[in-house]
N, C-alpha and C positions, 0 to 999 in steps of 0.2 A: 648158616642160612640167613639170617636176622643181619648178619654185619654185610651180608651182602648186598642184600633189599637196601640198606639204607646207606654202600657205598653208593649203589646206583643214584639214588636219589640226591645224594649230598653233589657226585658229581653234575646229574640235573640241576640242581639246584645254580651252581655255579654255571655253567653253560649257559644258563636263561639268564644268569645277572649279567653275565659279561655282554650277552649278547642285548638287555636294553641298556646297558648301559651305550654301549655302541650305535646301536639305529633305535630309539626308542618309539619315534611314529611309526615304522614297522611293526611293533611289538603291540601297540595299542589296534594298529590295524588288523594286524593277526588276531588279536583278544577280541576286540567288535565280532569279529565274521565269527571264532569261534561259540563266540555269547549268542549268535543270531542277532546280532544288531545293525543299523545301518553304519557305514563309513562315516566315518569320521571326516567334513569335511571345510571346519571352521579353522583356526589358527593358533594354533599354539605358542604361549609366551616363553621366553628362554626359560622364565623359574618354573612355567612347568614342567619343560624339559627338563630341568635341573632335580626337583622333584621326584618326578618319574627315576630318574637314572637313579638317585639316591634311595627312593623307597623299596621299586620295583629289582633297581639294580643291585645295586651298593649291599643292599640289606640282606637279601635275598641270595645273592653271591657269600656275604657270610654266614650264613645259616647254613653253605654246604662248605665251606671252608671250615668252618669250627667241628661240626657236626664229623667228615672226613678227618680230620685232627685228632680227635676224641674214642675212633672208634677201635684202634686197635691197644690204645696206654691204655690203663688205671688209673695210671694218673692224675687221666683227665677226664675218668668216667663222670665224674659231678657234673660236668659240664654238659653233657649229656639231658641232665634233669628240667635245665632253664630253658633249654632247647623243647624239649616236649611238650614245655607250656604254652612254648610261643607257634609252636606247629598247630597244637590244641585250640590255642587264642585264635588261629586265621581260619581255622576248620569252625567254631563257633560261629565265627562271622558271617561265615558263608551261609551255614544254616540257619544265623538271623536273619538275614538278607533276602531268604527262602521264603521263611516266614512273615515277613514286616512287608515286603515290595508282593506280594500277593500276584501267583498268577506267572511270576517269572521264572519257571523251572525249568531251565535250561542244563541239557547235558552237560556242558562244561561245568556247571558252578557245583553239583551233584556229585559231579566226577572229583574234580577238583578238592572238593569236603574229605569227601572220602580216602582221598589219597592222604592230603595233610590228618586227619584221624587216626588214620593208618597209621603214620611216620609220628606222630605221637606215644602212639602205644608202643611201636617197636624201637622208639628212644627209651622211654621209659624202661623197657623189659630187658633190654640191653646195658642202660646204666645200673642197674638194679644187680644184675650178674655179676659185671665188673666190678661194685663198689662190694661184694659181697665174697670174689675172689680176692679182690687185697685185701679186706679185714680176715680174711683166713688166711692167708699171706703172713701179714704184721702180727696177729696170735701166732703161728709158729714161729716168726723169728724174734717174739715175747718169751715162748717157753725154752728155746734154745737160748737165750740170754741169759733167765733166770736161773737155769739149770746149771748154766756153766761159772754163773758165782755162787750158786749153791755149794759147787763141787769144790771152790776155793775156800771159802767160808769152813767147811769140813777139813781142808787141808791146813787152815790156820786153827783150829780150834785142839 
């Protein structure tokens, strides 16, 4: 259930970077009206288009590329962990932002919290399992090693 929620998400995640990467004043427009703000209707410079693609896009596209990557190996359950921080880190924000700008509680930004919160805890609880499944993993293929030069050590002796 848990690897599903956060396959959903990882491919949202990637969906929404591809897509500011591609029309980013669409995405800032869509965020305004979301936020209840007015339109956007000054001029944006290339760097902050470049910006935008990069923070909004670039970043945020790997967060569900990694996170998608990670969810079905052990491998790469660790990876998992740094990920939940930085899920953690954006949902803080939001909730400072709640706090400090006084007054601006907007269902998006509420929603928003809640959702990165979410995919925090269900990273965590997910790499938590997986890192817990290989170390029981590597202990029996520890005790099947030791065992079988036990059995040789008994044959030389």
């Amino acid at each position: 259930m848990i690897r599903h929620l956060l396959l959903l998400i990882a491919l949202g995640n990637i969906g929404f970077g591809i897509w500011v990467m591609i029309e980013p004043r669409m995405v800032i427009d869509q965020m305004l009206e979301w936020q209840g703000s007015e339109p956007y209707s000054g001029v944006l410079s290339s760097a902050s288009l470049g910006e935008m693609r990069a923070f909004m896009g670039g970043l945020v596209a790997m967060l569900g590329v990694v996170t998608f990557r990670a969810l079905w190996n052990p491998a790469y359950a660790a990876w998992l962990q740094p990920m939940a921080w930085c899920y953690l880190g954006t949902a803080l924000a939001r909730g400072s932002s709640l706090l400090l700008d006084g007054g601006s509680y907007s269902r998006y930004t509420i929603i928003s919290a809640a959702i990165e919160g979410g995919t925090a805890l269900l990273l965590g609880v997910h790499s938590q399992r997986m890192l817990r499944e290989a170390e029981q993993e590597f202990e029996e293929d520890d005790e099947e090693y030791d065992e079988e030069y036990e059995d040789e050590d008994e044959e030389l002796a």
